[in-house]
N, C-alpha and C positions, 0 to 999 in steps of 0.2 A: 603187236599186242603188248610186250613188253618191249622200254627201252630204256638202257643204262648209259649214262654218261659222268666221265670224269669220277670214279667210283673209287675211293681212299678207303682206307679201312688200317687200324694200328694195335697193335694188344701190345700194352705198355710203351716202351719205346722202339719195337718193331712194327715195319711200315710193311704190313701183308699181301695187301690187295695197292697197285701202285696206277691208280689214272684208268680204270678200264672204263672202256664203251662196245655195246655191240648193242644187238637189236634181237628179237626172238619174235620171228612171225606167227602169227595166225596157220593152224595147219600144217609148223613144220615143229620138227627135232633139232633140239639145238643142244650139239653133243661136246660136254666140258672135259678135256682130256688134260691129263699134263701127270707127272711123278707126285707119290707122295710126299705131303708138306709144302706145296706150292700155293694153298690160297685158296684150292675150289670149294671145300667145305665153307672156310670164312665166306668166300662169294655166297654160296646158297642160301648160309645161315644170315646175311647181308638184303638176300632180297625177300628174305620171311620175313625180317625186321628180329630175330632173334637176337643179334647184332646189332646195336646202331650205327651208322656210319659217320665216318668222320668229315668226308666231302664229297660231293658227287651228287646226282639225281637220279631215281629210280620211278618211271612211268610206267603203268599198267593200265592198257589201253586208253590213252588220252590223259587220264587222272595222276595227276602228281602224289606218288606212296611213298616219298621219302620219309616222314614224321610219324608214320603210322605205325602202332605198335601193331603184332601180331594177330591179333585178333579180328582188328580191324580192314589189314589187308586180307584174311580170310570173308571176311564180308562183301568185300570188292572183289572177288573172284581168284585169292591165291591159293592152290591145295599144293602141301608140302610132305615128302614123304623123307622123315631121316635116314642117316645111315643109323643102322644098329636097329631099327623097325618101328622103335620104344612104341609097341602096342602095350595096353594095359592086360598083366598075362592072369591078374585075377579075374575080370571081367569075361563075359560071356564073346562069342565073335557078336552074334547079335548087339552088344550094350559096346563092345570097339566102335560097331560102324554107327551106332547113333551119338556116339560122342561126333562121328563128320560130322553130323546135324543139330550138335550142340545149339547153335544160334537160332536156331529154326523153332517155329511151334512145336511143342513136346508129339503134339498131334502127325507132325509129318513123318510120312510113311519110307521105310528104307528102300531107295530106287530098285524094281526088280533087277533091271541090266546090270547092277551089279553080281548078281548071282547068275547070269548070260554069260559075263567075263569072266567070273573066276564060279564056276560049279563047284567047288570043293566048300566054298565056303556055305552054301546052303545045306547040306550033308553036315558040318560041322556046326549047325547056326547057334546052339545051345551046350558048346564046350568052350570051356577055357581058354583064352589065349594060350595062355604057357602051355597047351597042353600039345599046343599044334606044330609039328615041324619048321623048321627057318624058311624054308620055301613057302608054305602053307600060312606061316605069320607074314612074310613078303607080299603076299596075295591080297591078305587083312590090312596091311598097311595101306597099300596102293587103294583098293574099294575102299578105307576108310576117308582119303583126301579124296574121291571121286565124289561122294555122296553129296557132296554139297554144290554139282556141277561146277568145278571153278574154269575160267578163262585160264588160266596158268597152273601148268600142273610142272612142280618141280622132285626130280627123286635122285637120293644122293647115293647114288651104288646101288641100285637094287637088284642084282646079279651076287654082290658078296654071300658068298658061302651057302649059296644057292644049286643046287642040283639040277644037272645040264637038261633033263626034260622040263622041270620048270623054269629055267632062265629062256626056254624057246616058246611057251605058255605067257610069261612077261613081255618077251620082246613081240608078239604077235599082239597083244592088247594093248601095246604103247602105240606099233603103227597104227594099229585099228583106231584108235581115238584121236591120231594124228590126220588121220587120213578123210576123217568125217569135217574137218576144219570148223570145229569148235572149239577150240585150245590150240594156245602154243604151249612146247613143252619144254622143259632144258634137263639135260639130262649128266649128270657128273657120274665118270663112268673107266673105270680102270681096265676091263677086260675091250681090249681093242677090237676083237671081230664082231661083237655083240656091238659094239660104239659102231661102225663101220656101217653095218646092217641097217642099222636104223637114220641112220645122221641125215637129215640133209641140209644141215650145218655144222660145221665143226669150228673148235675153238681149244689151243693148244694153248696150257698156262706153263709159265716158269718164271719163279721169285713173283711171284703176284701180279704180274704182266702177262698179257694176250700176246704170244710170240708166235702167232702163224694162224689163220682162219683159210675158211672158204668152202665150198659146199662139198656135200658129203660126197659124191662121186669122183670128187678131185682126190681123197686120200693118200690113195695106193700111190697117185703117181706126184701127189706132195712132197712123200716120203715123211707122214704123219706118225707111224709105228717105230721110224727110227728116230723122230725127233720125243719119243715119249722117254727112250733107252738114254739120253746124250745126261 
């Protein structure tokens, strides 16, 4: 579904992201692990096109999305979830999740399944963003890229400062959308047993280089959790 080759990336004269390639299948989790400050945010914000890159190519399913501004790769199928949520916290949850469907006919209707996945958010459909717990805005963020069904769903921490019965409400709706083989997902992700759980790819970054991959059940006996420490 997705594939990255030869991927540069610089902010002023440091060279961030250095030559990466990998590939993110149809169906699986592709779990971005590495220390703070090593590139994975640049890589994420690189394949929204938030970022523009400086060498490299970036294919989403067949289609060459290297040029395309953000918007545009939302149209071809990319739903991106930041870190930090930035839902709109004046906006109703309801007016969040039709911004996912900004491109769409004003006419189209907010997916029920979203309200399947995350019930809290139908209870809350006519409050505030800001008014909703981190957890609870986590939820809003994730059904707000979903609503547009994209092939690629990308989210950067979405475990940060999340409350351990919701980060297991998260990780059970990331495999469930994994599992239906409609999306590949990538997933950059600090907290290691929640990365682990889910992966069935992993990918370990340091200085903006890929220093260790391979499927998620390889981990433990990689010795992935100590290459995160070094």
């Amino acid at each position: 579904m997705l594939k990255v080759e030869g991927l540069n990336q610089y902010y002023g004269g440091s060279h961030i992201l250095r030559g990466l390639d990998f590939e993110a299948r149809l169906g699986e989790v592709t779990v971005v692990l590495g220390r703070n400050g090593v590139g994975k945010t640049t890589l994420l914000k690189s394949l929204m096109g938030v970022v523009p890159i400086k060498a490299g190519t970036i294919t989403l399913d067949g289609q060459d999305i290297t040029k395309d501004v953000p918007y545009e790769r939302v149209r071809k199928g990319v739903g991106y979830v930041p870190q930090g949520r930035e839902i709109f916290g004046r906006l109703t949850v309801e007016d969040n999740l039709r911004m996912g469907l900004a491109y769409k006919s004003g006419s189209t209707p907010i997916p029920a399944e979203l309200f399947e996945l995350f019930p809290v958010l139908k209870q809350m459909i006519h409050r505030r963003g800001g008014d909703l717990s981190g957890g609870q805005q986590q939820q809003l963020a994730i059904a707000r890229a979903l609503a547009a069904g994209p092939k690629l769903l990308i989210l950067d921490e979405p475990t940060e400062g999340i409350q351990p019965s919701i980060i297991k409400d998260i990780g059970r709706v990331i495999r469930m959308l994994a599992d239906r083989k409609t999306m590949a997902i990538v997933l950059v992700e600090q907290y290691y047993d929640f990365a682990e759980e889910l992966a069935d790819q992993y990918l370990v970054m340091e200085r903006g280089e890929i220093i260790a991959r391979g499927r998620g059940h390889e981990m433990q006996a990689n010795g992935v959790r100590e290459l995160m420490s070094i």
